[in-house]
Structures are given as structure tokens and as C-alpha cells.
C-alpha positions in Angstrom: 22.6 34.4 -41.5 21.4 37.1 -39.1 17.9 36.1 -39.3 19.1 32.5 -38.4 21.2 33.9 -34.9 17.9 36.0 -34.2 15.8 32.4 -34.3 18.2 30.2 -32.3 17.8 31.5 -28.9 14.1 31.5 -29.3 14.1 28.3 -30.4 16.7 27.1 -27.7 14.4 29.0 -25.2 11.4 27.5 -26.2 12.7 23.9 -26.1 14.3 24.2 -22.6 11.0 25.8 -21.4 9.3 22.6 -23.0 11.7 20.0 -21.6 11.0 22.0 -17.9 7.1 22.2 -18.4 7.0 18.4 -19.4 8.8 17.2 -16.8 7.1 19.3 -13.9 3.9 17.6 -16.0 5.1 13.7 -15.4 5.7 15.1 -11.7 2.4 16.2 -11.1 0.3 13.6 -12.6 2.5 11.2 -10.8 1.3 12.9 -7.8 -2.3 13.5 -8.5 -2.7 9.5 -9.2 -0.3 8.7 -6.0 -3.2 10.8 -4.8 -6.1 9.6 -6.0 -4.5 5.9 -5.7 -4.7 6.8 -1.4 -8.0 8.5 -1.4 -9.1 5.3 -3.0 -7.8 3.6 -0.3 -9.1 5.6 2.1 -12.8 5.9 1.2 -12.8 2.0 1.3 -11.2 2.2 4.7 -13.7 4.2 5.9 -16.8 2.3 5.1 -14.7 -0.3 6.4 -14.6 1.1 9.5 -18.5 0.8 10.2 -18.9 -2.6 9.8 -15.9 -4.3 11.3 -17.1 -4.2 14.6 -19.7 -6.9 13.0 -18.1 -10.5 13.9 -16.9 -9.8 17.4 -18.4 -6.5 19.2 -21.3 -8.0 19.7 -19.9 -10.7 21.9 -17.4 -8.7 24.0 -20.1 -6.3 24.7 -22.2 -9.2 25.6 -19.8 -10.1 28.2 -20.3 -6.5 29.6 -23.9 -6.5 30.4 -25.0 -4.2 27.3 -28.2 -5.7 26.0 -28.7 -6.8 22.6 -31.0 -3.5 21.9 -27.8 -0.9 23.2 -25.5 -3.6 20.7 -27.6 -2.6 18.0 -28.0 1.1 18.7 -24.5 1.2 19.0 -24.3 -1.2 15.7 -26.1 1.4 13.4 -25.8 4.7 15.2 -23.2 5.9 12.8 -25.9 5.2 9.3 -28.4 7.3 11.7 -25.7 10.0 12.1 -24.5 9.5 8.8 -27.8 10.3 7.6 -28.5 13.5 9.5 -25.2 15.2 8.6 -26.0 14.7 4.8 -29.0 17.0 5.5 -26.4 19.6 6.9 -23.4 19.2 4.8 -24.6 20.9 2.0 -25.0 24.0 4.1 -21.3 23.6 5.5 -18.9 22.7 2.6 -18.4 24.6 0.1 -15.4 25.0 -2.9 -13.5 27.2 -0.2 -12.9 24.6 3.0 -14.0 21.1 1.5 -10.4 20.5 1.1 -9.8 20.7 4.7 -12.6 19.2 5.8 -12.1 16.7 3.8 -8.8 16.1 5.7 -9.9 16.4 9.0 -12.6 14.2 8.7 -10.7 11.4 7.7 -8.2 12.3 10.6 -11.3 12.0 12.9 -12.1 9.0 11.2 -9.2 6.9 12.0 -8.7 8.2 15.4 -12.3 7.2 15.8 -11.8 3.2 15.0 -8.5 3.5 17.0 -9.8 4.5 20.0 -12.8 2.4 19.6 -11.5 -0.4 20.6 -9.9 0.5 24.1 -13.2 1.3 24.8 -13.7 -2.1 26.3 -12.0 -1.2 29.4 -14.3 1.0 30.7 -16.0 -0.6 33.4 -19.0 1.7 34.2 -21.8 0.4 31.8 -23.4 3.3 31.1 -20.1 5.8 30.4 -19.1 2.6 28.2 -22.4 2.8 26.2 -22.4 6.5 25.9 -18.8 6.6 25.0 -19.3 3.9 22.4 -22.3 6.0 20.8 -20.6 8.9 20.8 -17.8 7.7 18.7 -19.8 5.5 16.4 -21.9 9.4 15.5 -18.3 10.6 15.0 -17.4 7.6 12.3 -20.7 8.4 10.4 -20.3 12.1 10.4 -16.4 11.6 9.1 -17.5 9.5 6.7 -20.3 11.9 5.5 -17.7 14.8 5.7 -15.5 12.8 3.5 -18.1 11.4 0.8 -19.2 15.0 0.4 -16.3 16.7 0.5 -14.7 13.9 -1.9 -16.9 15.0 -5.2 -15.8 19.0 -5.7 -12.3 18.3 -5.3 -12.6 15.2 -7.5 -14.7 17.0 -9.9 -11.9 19.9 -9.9 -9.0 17.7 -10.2 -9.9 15.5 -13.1 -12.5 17.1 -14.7 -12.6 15.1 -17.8 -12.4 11.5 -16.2 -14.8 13.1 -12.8 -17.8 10.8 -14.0 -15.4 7.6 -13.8 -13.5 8.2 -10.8 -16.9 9.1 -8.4 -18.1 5.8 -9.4 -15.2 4.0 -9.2 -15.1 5.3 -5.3 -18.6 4.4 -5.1 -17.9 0.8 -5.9 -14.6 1.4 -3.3 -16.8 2.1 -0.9 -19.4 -1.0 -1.0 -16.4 -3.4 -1.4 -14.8 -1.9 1.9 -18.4 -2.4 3.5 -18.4 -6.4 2.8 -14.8 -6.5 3.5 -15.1 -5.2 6.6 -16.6 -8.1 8.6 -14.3 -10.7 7.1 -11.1 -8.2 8.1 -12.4 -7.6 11.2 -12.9 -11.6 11.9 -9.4 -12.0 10.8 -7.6 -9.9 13.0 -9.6 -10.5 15.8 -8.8 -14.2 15.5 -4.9 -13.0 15.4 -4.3 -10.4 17.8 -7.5 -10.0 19.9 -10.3 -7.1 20.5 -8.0 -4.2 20.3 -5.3 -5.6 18.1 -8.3 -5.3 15.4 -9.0 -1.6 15.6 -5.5 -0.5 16.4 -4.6 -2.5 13.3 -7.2 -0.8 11.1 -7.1 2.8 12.6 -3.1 2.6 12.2 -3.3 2.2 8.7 -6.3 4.9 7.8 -4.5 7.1 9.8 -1.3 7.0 8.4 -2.9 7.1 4.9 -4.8 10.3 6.1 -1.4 12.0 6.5 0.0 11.0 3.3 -3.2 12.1 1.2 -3.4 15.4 4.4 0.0 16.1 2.4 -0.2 15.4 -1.1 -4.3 16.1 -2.0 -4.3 18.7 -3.7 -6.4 22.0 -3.4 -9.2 23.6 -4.8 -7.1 26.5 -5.3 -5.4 25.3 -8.2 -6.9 26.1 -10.9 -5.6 23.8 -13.7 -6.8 20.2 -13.9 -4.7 17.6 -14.3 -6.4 17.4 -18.0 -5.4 21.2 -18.3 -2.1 20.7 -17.8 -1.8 18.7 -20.7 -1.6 22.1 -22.5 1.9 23.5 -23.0 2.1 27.1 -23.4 5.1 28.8 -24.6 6.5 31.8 -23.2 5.9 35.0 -25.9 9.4 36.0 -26.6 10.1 39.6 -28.0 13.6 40.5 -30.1 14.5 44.0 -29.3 
């Protein structure tokens, strides 16, 4: 009978510290694929974001003056800036800050396409050029920063399912590329020039603050396959 009173509060113990370690494991990996549901999202956004500007940018800027040689600077600028930050990035992120770079560039992403298209008033030809280059180099490095950056916190997150997931965004990624020019068309038909990039950097940037919020960091040091594992707490009778 006394051995049976010394076993009960272990065993009450260890079932309440099971019930609170299972539920604060439903929590998380509600989060983590809330998470990774977004970042999805996001990384077809992005790619999204470089070839909107197909159906209708070329004809507004057209109506400016710019040539058809600027239009196609302009056009593929951001693969040509996209393509000289991926020499630099690997010198640049690392484990410690590719979590927040990885936020900030999609922040600077969306604000990018945003602002993009109020570019259009600027009446001096050459500031609207240089303006519109500049911010076409900023899209492609965001979207370097966030490809790169992307992989080590995927890779840390779910280790087990890493393989799956990096290809999965891979495939995100082309599909937000061919979307982009039918989107684009679309709005543009509904709401005009600016209505298209407002549209598109609205929702990109108020995805950037939900996954800004909820991604999680390289700091943690379970993955969400680790915290699969309950461990009980060692409890010692006196």
C-alpha cells in the first residue's frame, strides 16, 4: 500500500507533464506549417513580382519616351542583379542572421513592387529610368536574399522532410513566374497601372509581417521532427 502512494504522484506528475508537452506539440507544429504554409506563399509572390510588369510596362513606358532597349534593361535588370548577389550571398549569410535577412528582404521586396508602380509619375525621363532600375536591382537582390536565406532555416526547421519542402518552393517559385504575367494582365485590366502593383505589393507585404512574426529562428534548437520526442521529467522520492 505505501509503495502504491509513493508511485501515484509520479505517475500523476508524469501524465500532466505529458498532457502539457503534447499540447504545446499540436501548438507548435500548427505554427511551423501556418509558417511554412506563408513562406510558400511568399516565395511565389516574389518571383511573381519580376514578371508582372510583362503585359503592360512596356506600353505605359512606351507612352513616356523610354525606348524599347531602356524597357528591356529595365525588364531583366533584376535576373542581372539577381545574379551578382548570389556570388555575394554566400559570404553574407550565415546560420547567425539568415533569419533576419531573410525577413527584411522580403519586406524590401514588397515595398519594392509597391512603389513600383507610382513610379509612372515621374516626369523627368531620365530620373524615371534610373529610379525604375534601381528598384528592379532591389527586387532581384530581395529575392536572392530570400532564396538563400530560405534553405538553412528550412533545412533547420524540418530537417527530416528539408529535401521535400526545398523542392516543393522550387516548383512555388516557377509557378509564381508564369503566373505573374497573367495576374498582372488581370488587374491591370480592373484597376489600372498602379492598382496592379499596389494590389500585389499589399498582399506580399502583409504576408511578410505575418511570416516577420511567426518564422521561426535558427536559435531553436529542436526541429519540429525533434519535438516529436517526449521527455519526461526525472523525478526523485526523498
Amino acid at each position: 500500500m505505501l509503495l502504491r502512494n509513493l508511485k501515484d504522484p509520479c505517475l500523476r506528475v508524469s501524465q500532466e507533464y505529458y498532457i502539457q508537452k503534447k499540447t504545446i506539440m499540436i501548438k507548435t507544429k500548427c505554427m511551423l506549417t501556418a509558417s511554412l504554409l506563408i513562406n510558400l506563399t511568399i516565395f511565389g509572390c516574389d518571383n511573381m513580382n519580376a514578371s508582372i510588369i510583362a503585359p503592360f510596362f512596356p506600353l505605359a513606358a512606351l507612352k513616356k519616351g523610354v525606348s524599347v532597349a531602356w524597357i528591356g534593361t529595365i525588364f531583366g535588370i533584376s535576373n542581372a542583379s539577381l545574379l551578382f548577389i548570389s556570388v555575394i550571398i554566400p559570404f553574407i549569410v550565415s546560420t547567425k542572421n539568415s533569419s533576419i535577412l531573410y525577413k527584411v528582404a522580403i519586406i524590401f521586396s514588397a515595398l519594392s513592387i509597391f512603389s513600383f508602380g507610382f513610379l509612372i509619375k515621374i516626369n523627368n525621363l531620365d530620373i524615371y529610368i534610373l529610379v525604375c532600375l534601381l528598384n528592379r536591382v532591389v527586387i532581384g537582390f530581395s529575392i536572392g536574399f530570400i532564396h538563400s536565406c530560405a534553405v538553412p532555416i528550412i533545412t533547420n526547421t524540418y530537417s527530416k522532410r528539408s529535401a521535400f519542402i526545398i523542392s516543393c518552393m522550387h516548383g512555388i517559385q516557377g509557378l509564381g513566374m508564369a503566373l505573374g504575367p497573367c495576374i498582372g494582365g488581370f488587374l491591370y485590366q480592373i484597376g489600372g497601372y498602379a492598382f496592379s502593383f499596389a494590389i500585389v505589393g499589399t498582399i506580399e507585404l502583409v504576408l511578410a509581417i505575418i511570416s516577420t512574426l511567426i518564422t521561426p529562428s535558427l536559435n531553436a534548437k529542436d526541429s519540429v521532427e525533434e519535438s516529436n520526442e517526449l521527455r519526461f521529467p526525472k523525478i526523485h522520492l526523498h
